[in-house]
N, CA, C and O of each residue as an XYZ file, in Angstrom:
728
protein
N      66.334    -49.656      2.560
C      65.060    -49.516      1.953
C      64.885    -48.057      1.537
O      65.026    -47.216      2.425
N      64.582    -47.629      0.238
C      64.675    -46.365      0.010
C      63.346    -46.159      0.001
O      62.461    -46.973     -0.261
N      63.226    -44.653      0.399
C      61.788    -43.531      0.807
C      61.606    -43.018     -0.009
O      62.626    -42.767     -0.651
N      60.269    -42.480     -0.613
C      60.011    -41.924     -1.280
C      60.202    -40.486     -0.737
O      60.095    -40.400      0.486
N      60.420    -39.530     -1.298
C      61.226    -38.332     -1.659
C      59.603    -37.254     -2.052
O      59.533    -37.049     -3.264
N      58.722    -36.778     -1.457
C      57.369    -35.743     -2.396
C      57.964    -34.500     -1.922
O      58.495    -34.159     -0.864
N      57.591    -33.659     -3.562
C      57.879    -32.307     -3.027
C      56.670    -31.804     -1.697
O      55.920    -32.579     -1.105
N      56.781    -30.260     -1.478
C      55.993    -29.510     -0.573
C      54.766    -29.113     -1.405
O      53.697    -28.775     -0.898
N      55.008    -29.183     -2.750
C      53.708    -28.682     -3.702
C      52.396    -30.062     -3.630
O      51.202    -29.979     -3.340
N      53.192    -31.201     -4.004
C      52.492    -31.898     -3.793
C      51.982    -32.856     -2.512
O      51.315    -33.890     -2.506
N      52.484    -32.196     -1.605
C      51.953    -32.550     -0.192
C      50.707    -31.728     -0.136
O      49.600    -32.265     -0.094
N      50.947    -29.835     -0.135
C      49.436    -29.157     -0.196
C      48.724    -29.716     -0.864
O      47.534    -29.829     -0.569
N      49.283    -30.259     -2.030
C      47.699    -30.435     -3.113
C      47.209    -31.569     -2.651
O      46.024    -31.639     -2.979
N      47.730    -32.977     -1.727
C      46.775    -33.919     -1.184
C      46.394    -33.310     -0.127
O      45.227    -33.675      0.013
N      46.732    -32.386      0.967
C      46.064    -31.692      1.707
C      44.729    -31.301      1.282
O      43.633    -31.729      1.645
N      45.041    -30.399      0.438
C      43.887    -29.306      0.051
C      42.696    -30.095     -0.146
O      41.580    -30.000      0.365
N      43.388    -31.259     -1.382
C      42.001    -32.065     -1.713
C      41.644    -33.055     -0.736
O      40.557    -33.511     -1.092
N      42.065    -33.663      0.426
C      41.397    -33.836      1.533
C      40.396    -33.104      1.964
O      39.260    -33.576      2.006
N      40.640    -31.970      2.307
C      39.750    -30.935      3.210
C      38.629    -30.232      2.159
O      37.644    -29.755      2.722
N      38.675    -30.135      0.859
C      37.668    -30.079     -0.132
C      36.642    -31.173     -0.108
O      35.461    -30.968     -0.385
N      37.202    -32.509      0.281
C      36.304    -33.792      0.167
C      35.849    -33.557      0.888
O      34.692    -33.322      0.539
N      36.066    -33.326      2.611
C      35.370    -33.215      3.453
C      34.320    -32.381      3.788
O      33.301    -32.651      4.423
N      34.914    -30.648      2.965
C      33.797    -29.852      2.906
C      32.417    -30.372      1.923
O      31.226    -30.284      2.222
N      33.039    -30.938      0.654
C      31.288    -31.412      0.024
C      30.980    -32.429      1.061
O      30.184    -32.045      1.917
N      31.410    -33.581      1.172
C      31.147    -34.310      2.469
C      29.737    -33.735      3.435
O      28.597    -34.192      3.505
N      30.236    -32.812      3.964
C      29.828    -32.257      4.895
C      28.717    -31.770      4.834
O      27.836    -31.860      5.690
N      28.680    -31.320      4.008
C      27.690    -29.772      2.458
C      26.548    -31.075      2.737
O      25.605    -31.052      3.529
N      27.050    -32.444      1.620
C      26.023    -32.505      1.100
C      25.220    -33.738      2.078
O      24.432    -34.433      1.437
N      25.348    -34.035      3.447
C      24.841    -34.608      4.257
C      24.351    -33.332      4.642
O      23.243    -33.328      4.104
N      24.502    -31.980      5.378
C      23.644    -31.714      5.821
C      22.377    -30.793      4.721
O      21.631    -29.863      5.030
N      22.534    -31.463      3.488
C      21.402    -30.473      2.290
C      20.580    -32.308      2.669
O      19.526    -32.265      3.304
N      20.973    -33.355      2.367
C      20.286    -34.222      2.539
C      19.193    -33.903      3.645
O      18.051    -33.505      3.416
N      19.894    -34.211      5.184
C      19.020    -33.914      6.487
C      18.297    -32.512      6.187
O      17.084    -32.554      6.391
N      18.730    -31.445      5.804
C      17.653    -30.180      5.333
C      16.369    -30.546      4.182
O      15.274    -29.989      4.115
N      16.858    -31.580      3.386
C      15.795    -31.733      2.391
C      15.141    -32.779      3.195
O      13.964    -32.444      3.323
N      15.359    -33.834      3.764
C      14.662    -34.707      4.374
C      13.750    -33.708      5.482
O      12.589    -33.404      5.208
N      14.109    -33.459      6.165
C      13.432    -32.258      7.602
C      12.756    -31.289      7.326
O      12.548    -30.446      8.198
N      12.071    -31.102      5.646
C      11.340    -30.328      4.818
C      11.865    -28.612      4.634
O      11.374    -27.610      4.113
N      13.117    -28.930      5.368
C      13.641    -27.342      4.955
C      13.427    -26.358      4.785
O      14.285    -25.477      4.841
N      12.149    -26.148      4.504
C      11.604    -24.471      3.914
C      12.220    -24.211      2.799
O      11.754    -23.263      2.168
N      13.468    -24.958      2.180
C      13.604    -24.216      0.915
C      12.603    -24.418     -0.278
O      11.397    -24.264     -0.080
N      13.050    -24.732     -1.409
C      12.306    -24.305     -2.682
C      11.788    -26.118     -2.847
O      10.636    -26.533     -2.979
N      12.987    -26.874     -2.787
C      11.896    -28.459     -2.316
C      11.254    -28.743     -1.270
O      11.395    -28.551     -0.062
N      10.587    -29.193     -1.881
C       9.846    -29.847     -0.226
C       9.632    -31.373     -0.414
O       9.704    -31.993     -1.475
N       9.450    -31.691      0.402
C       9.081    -33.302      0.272
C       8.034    -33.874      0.903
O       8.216    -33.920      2.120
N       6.859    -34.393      0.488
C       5.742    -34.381      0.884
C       5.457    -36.520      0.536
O       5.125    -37.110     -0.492
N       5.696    -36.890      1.532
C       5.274    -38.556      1.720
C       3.942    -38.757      2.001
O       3.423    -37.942      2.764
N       3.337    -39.561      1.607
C       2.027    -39.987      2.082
C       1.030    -39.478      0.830
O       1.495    -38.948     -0.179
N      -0.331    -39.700      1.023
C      -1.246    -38.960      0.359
C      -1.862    -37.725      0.862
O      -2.131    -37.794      2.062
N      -2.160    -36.629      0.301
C      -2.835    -35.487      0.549
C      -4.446    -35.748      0.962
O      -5.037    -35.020      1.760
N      -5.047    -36.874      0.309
C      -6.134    -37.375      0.669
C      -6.334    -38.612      1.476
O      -5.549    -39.550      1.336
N      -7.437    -38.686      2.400
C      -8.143    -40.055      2.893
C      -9.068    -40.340      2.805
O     -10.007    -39.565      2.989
N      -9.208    -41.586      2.483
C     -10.577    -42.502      2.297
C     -11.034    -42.946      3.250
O     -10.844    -44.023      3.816
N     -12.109    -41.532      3.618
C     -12.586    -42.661      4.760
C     -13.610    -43.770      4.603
O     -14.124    -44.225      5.625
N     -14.001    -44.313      3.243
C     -14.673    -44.955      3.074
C     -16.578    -44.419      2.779
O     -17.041    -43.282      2.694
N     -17.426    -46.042      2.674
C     -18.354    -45.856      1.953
C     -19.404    -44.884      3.199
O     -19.377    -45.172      4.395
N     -20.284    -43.724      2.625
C     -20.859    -42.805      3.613
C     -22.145    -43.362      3.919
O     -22.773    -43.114      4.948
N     -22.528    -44.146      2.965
C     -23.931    -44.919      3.979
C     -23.260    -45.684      5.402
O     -23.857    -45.494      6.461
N     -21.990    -46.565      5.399
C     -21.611    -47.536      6.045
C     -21.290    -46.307      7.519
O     -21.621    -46.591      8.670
N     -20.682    -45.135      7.180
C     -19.675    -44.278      8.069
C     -21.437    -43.432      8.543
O     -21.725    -43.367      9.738
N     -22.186    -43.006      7.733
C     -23.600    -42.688      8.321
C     -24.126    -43.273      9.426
O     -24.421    -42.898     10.561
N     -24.180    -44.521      8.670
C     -25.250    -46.202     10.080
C     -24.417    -45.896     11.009
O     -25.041    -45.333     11.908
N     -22.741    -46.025     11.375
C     -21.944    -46.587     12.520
C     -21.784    -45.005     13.408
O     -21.134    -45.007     14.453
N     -22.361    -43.825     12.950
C     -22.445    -42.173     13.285
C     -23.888    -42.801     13.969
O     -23.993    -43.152     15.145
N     -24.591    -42.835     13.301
C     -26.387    -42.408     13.796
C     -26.276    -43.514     14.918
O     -26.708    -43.139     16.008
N     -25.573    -45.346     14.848
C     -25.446    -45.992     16.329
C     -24.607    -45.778     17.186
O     -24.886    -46.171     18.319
N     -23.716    -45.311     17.038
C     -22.265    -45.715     18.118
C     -21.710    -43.607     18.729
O     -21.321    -43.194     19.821
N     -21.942    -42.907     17.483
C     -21.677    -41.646     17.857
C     -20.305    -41.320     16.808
O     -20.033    -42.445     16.390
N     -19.561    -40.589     16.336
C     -18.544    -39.786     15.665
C     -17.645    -40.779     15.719
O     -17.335    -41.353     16.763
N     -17.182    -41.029     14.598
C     -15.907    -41.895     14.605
C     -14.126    -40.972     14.313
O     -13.601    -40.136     13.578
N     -13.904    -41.627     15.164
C     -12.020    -41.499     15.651
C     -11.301    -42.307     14.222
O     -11.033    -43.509     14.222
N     -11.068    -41.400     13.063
C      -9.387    -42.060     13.281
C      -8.398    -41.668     13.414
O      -8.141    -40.487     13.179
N      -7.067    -42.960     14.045
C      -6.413    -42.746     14.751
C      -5.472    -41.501     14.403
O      -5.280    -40.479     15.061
N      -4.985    -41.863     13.270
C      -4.166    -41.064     12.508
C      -3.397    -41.631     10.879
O      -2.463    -42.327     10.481
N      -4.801    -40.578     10.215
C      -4.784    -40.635      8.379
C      -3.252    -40.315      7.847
O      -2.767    -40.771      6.811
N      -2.514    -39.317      8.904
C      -1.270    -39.065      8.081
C      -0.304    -39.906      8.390
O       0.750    -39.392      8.016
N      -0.094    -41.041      8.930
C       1.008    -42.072      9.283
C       2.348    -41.654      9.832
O       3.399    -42.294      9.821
N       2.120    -40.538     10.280
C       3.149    -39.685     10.717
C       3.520    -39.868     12.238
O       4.537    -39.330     12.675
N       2.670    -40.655     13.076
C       2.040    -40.687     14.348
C       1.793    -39.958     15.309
O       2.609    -39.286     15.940
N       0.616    -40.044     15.488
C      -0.832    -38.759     15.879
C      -0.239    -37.516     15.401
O       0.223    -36.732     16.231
N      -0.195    -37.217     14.012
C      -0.151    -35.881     13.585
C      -1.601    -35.543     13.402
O      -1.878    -34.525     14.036
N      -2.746    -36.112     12.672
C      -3.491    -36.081     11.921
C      -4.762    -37.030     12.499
O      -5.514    -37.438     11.613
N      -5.116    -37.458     13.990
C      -5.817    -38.097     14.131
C      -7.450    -36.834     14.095
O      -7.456    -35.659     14.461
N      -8.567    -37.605     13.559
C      -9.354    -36.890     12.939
C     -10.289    -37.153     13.445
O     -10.136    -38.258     13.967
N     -11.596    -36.629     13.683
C     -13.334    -36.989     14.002
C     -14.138    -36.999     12.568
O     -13.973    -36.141     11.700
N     -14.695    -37.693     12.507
C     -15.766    -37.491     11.489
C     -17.215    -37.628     12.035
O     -17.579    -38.632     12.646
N     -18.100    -36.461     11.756
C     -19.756    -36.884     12.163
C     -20.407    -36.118     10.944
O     -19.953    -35.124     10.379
N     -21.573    -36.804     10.667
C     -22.379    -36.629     10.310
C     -23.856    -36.629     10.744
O     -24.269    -37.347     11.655
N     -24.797    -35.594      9.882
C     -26.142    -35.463     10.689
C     -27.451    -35.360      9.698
O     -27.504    -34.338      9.012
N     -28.157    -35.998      9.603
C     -29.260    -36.037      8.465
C     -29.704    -37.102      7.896
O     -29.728    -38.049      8.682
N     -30.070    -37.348      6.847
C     -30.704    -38.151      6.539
C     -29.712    -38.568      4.615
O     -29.332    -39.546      3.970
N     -29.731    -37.593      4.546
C     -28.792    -37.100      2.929
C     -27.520    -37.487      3.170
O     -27.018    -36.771      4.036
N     -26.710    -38.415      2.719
C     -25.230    -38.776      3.054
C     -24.657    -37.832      2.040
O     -23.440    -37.697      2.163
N     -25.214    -37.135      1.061
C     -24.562    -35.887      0.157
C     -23.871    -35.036      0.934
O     -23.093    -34.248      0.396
N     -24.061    -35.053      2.532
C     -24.450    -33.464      3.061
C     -24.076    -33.692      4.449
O     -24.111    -34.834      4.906
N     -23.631    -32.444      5.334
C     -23.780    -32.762      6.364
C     -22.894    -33.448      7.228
O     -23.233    -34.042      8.251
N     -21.193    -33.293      6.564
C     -20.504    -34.000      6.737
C     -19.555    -33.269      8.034
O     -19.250    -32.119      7.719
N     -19.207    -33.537      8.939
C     -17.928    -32.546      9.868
C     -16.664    -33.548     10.218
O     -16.580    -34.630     10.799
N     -15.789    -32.725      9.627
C     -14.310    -33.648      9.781
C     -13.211    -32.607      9.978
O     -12.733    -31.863      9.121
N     -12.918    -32.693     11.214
C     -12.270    -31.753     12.309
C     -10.919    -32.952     13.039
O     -10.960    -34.177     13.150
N      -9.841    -31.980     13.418
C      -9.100    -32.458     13.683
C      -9.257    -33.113     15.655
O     -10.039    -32.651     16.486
N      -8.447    -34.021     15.833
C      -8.940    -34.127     16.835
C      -7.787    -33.987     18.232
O      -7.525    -34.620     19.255
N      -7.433    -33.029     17.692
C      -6.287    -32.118     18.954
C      -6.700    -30.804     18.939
O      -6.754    -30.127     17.912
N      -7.072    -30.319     20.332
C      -7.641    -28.629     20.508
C      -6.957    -28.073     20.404
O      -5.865    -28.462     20.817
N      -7.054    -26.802     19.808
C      -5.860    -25.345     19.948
C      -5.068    -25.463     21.119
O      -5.673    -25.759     22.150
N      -3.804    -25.290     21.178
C      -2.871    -25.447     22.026
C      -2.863    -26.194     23.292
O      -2.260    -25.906     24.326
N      -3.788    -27.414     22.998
C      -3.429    -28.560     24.048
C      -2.193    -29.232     24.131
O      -1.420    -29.368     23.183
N      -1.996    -29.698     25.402
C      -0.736    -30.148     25.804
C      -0.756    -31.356     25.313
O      -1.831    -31.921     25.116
N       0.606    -32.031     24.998
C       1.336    -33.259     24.562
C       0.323    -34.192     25.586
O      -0.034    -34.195     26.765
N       0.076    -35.081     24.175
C      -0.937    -36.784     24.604
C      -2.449    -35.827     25.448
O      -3.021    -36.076     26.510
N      -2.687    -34.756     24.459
C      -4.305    -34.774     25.237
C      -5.133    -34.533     23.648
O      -4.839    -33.865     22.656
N      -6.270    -35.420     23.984
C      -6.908    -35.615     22.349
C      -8.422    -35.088     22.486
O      -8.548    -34.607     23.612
N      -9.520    -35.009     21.808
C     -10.705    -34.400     22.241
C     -11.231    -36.090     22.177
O     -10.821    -36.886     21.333
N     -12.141    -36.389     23.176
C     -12.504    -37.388     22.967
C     -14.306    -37.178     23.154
O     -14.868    -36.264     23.757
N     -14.852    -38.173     22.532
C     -16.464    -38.063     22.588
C     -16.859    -38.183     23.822
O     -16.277    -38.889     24.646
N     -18.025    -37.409     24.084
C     -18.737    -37.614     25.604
C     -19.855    -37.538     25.189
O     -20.538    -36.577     24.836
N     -20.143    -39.233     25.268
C     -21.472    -39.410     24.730
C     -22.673    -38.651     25.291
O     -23.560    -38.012     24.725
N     -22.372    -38.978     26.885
C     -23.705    -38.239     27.800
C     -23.889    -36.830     27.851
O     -25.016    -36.345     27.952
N     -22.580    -35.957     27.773
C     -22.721    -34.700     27.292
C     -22.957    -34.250     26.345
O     -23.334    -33.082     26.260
N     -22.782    -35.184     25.142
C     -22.960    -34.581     23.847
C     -22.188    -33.455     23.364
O     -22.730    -32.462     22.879
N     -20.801    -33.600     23.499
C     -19.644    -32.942     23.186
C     -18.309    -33.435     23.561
O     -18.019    -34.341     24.342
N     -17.474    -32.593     22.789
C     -16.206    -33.369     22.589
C     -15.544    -32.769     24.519
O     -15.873    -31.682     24.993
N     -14.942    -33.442     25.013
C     -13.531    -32.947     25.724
C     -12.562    -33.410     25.460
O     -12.311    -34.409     24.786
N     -11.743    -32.508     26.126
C     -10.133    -33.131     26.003
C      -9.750    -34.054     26.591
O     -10.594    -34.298     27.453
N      -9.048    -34.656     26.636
C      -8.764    -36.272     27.839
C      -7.369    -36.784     27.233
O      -6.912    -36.892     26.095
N      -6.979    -37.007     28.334
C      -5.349    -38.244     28.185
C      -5.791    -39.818     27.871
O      -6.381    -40.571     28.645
N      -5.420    -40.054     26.752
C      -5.777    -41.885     26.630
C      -5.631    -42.851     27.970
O      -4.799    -42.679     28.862
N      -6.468    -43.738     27.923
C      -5.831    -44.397     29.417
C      -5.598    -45.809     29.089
O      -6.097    -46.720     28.429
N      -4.338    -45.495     30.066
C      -3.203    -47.185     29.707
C      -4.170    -48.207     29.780
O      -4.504    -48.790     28.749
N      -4.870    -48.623     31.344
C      -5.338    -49.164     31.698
C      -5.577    -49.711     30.521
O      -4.900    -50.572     29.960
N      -6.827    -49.056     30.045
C      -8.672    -49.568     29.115
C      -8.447    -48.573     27.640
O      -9.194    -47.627     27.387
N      -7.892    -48.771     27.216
C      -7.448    -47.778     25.438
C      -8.921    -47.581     25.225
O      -9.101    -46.437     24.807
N     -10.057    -48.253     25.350
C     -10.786    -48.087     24.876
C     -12.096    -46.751     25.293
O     -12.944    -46.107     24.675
N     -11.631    -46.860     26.606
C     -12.285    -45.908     27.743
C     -11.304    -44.542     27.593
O     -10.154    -44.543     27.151
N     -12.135    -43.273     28.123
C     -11.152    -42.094     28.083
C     -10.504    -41.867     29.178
O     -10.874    -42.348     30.249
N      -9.324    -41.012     29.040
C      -8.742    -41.196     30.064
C      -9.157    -39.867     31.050
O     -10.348    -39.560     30.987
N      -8.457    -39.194     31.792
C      -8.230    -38.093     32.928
C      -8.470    -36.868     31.427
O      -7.969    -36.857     30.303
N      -9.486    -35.939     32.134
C      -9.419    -34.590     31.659
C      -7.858    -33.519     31.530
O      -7.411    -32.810     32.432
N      -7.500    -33.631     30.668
C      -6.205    -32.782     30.146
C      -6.593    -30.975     30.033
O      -5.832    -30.037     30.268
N      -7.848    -30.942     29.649
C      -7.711    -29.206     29.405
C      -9.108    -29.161     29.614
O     -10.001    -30.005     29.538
N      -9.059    -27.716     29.954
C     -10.504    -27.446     30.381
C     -11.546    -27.160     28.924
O     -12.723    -27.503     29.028
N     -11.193    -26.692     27.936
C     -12.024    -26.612     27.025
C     -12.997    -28.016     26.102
O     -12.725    -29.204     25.925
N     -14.060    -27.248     25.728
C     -14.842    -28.198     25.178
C     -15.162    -27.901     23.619
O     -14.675    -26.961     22.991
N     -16.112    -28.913     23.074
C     -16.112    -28.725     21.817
C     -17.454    -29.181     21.730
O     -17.979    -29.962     22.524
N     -18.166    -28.496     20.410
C     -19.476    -29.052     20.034
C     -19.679    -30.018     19.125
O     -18.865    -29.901     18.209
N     -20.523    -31.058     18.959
C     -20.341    -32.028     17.801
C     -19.674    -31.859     16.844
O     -18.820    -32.722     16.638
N     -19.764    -30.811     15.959
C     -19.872    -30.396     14.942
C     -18.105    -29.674     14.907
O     -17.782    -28.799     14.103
N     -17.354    -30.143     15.726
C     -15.896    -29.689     15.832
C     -15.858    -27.933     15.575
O     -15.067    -27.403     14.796
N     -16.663    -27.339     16.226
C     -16.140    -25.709     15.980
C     -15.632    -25.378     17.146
O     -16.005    -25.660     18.284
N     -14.183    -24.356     16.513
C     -13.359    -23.632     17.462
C     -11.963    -25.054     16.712
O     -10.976    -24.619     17.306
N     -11.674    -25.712     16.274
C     -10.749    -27.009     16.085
C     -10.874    -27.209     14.739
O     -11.885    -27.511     14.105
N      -9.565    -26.981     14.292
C      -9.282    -27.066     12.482
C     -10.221    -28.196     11.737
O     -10.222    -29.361     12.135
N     -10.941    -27.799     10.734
C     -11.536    -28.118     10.071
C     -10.882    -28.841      8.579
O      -9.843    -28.382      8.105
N     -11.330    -29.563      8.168
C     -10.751    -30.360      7.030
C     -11.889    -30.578      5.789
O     -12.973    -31.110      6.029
N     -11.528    -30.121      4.485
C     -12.619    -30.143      3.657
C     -12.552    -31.882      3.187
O     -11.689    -32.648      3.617
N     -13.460    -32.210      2.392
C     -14.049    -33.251      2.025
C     -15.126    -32.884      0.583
O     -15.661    -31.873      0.130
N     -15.054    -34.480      0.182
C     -16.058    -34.553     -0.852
C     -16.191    -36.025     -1.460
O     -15.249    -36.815     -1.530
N     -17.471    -36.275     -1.883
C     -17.956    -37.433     -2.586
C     -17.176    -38.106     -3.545
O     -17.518    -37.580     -4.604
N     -16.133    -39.159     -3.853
C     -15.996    -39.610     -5.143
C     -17.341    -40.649     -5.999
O     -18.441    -41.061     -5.631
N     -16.763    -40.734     -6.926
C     -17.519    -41.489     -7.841
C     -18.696    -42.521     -7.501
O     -19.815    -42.698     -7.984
N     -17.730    -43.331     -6.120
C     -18.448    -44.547     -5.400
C     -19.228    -43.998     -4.070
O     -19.766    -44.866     -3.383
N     -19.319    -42.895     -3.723
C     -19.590    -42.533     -2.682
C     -18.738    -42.524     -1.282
O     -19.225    -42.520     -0.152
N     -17.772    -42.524     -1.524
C     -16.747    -42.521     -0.011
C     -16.063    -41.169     -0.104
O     -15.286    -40.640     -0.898
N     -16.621    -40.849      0.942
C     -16.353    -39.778      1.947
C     -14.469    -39.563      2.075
O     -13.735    -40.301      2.733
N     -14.042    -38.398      1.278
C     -12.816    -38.394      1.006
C     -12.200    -37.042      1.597
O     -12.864    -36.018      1.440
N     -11.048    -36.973      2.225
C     -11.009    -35.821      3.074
C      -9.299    -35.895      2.463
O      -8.467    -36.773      2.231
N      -9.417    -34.078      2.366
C      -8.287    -33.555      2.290
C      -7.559    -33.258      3.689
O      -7.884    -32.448      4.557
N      -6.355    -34.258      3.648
C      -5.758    -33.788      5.421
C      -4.894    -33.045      5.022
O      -4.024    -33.626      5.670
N      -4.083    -31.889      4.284
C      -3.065    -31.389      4.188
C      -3.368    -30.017      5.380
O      -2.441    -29.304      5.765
N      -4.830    -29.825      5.854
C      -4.525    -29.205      6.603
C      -4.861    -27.615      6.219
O      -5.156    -26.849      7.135
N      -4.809    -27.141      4.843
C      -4.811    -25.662      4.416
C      -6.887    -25.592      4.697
O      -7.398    -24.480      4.565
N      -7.554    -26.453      4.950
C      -8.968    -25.291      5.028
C      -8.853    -24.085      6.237
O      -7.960    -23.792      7.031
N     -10.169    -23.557      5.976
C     -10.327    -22.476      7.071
C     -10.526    -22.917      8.380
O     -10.408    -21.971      9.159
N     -10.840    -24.220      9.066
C     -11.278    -23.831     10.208
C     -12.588    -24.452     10.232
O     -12.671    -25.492     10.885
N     -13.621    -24.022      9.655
C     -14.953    -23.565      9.862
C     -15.405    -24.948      9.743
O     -14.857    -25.718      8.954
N     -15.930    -25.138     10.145
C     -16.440    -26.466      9.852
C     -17.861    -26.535      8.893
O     -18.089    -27.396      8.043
N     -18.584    -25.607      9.195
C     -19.812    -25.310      8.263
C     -19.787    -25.035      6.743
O     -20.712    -25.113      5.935
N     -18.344    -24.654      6.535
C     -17.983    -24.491      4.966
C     -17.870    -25.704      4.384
O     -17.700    -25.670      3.166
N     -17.950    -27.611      5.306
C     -17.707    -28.305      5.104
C     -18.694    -29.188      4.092
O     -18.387    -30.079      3.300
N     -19.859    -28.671      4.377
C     -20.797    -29.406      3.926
C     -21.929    -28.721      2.811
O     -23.137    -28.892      2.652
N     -20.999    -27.941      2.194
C     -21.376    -27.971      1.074
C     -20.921    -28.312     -0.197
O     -21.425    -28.072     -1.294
N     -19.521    -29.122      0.209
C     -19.312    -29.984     -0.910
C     -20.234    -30.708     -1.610
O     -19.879    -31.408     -2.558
């Protein structure tokens, strides 16, 4: 049975171009995982919407003035990146709006601000397995006032139909009082 016979030139050159494949190979899985993992370079990649609807502000007013500040869970689908408070206070659904994030400055992993109705302010608390619906064990000692100050603030504004529309990307100041003069 006769063998094929390759020179040494053309042994390097399937070498070489092996180990070239492997370097783009390599290259361009980890530019993928860098562009996927938002990279910091010059792309970015941004999924989801920049805005949420939280819906109609008479409806989100009535269920504020009976029940107290509404929780949601989390607008950015990211899970609990972005879970949010919304309250409002007045009579004017134009106005008066506070939509604050609902994780305190450097609280620890799974502690959220939760409403305290009888105090009339936010604390921090661990969800509880038990009763999801009930709060759980105090996580941090700090507190918060209705009105989410001291805890990133999120601007908002009226569309066309009246629903209460909030920018979650996150860039406002803070302040929560700058909120309501949209």
């Amino acid at each position: 049975m006769p063998v094929e016979q390759r020179s040494g030139s053309n042994q390097t050159t399937a070498i070489l171009i092996g180990i070239a494949t492997v370097i783009v190979i390599v290259a361009a899985v980890w530019w993928l995982i860098s562009l996927a993992s938002g990279g910091g370079g010059p792309v970015s990649l941004n999924l989801g919407d920049d805005e949420f609807n939280a819906g109609q502000t008479e409806r989100l007013a009535t269920q504020i003035e009976e029940d107290g500040p509404v929780l949601f869970s989390d607008v950015s689908g990211r899970g609990q990146v972005r879970p949010i408070w919304v309250n409002h206070f007045g009579d004017d659904t134009a106005v008066e709006w506070y939509v604050f994030t609902a994780i305190g400055p450097g609280a620890p992993a799974n502690c959220f601000l939760a409403w305290n109705e009888s105090e009339v302010l936010f604390d921090q608390r661990t969800p509880n397995p038990d009763e999801p619906s009930e709060p759980g064990e105090i996580c941090a000692d700090e507190v918060y006032s209705v009105t989410g100050e001291g805890v990133e603030a999120f601007t908002w504004k009226l569309d066309d139909d009246d629903n209460l529309v909030i920018d979650i990307r996150g860039d406002s100041s803070g302040d929560s009082d700058s909120d309501d003069s949209n």
